[in-house]
N, C-alpha and C positions, 0 to 999 in steps of 0.2 A: 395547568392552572390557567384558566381563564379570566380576566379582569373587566371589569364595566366599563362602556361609553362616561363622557365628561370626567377625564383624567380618572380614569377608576372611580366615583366620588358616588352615583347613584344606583344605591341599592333598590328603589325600584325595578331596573330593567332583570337581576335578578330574580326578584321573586314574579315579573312578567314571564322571563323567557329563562328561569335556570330552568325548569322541567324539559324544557323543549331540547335545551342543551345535553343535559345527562341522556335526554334517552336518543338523540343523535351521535353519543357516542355507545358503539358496540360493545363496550366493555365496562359501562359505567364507569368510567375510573377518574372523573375527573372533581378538579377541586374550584368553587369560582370566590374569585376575589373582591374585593372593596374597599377602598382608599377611603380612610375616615377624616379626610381634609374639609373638617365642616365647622367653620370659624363662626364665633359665635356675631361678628359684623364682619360686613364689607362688601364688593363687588362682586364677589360669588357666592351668595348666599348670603344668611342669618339663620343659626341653626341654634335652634332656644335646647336648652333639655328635656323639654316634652319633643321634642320635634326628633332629636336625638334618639329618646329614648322610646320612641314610635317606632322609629326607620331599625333598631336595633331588634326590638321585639317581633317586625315581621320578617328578618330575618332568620332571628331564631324559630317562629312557627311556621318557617316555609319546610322543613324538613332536609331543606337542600344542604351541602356540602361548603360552608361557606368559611371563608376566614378574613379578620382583618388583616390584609398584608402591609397596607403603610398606616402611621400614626404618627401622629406630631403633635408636640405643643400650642406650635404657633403656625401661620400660614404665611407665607410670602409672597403679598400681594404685589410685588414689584412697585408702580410709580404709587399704590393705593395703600403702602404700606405693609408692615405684621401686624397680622391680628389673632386673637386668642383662640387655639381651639381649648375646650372643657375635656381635654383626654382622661383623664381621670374620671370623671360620667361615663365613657366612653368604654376605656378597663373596667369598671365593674362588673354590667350585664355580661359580659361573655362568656362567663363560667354556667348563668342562667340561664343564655340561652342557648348552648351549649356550640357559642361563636369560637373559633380559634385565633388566636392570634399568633400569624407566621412574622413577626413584624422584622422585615428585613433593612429597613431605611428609620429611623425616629425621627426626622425632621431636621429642623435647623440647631434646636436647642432642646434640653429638656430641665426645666426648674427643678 
């Protein structure tokens, strides 16, 4: 399992370089990941639901091998505070775009 640059967070460098990944491995066998730490305000981002459900759809039309491995509620912006992620936005598409979720960690809390 492979994960993204910016704390696993951008699913860009995926759909840039997973192709490049899979076929550097010999055996294709790998799986790549992305940390859905995408608070809806604060100092690492503003992730609206279109923006979400952008970054989610070209995941799913990349064909690659991808899965959510972290999800959270909320984020923990330390001195900038917790702020809300929309996980629930976030759970639906994955059955559509045929994303997995390995979710090993849920965050700090879950409502």
């Amino acid at each position: 399992m492979i994960g993204v640059p910016r704390w696993g967070k951008d699913p860009d460098f995926l759909v840039q370089h997973g192709k490049e990944l899979m076929d550097a491995d010999p055996l294709h066998n790998l799986i790549l990941s992305v940390h859905t730490y995408w608070p809806t305000t604060g100092a690492y981002g503003n992730y609206s639901d279109a923006r979400i459900m952008a970054d989610l759809n070209k995941l799913g039309s990349s064909g690659l091998p991808v899965v959510l491995g972290e999800i959270a509620a909320i984020d923990d912006q330390g001195a900038n505070g917790v702020k809300p992620i929309n996980y629930k936005l976030i759970m639906r598409p994955c059955r559509q775009n045929q994303l997995g979720c390995l979710v090993w960690w849920w965050g700090l809390c879950c409502p």
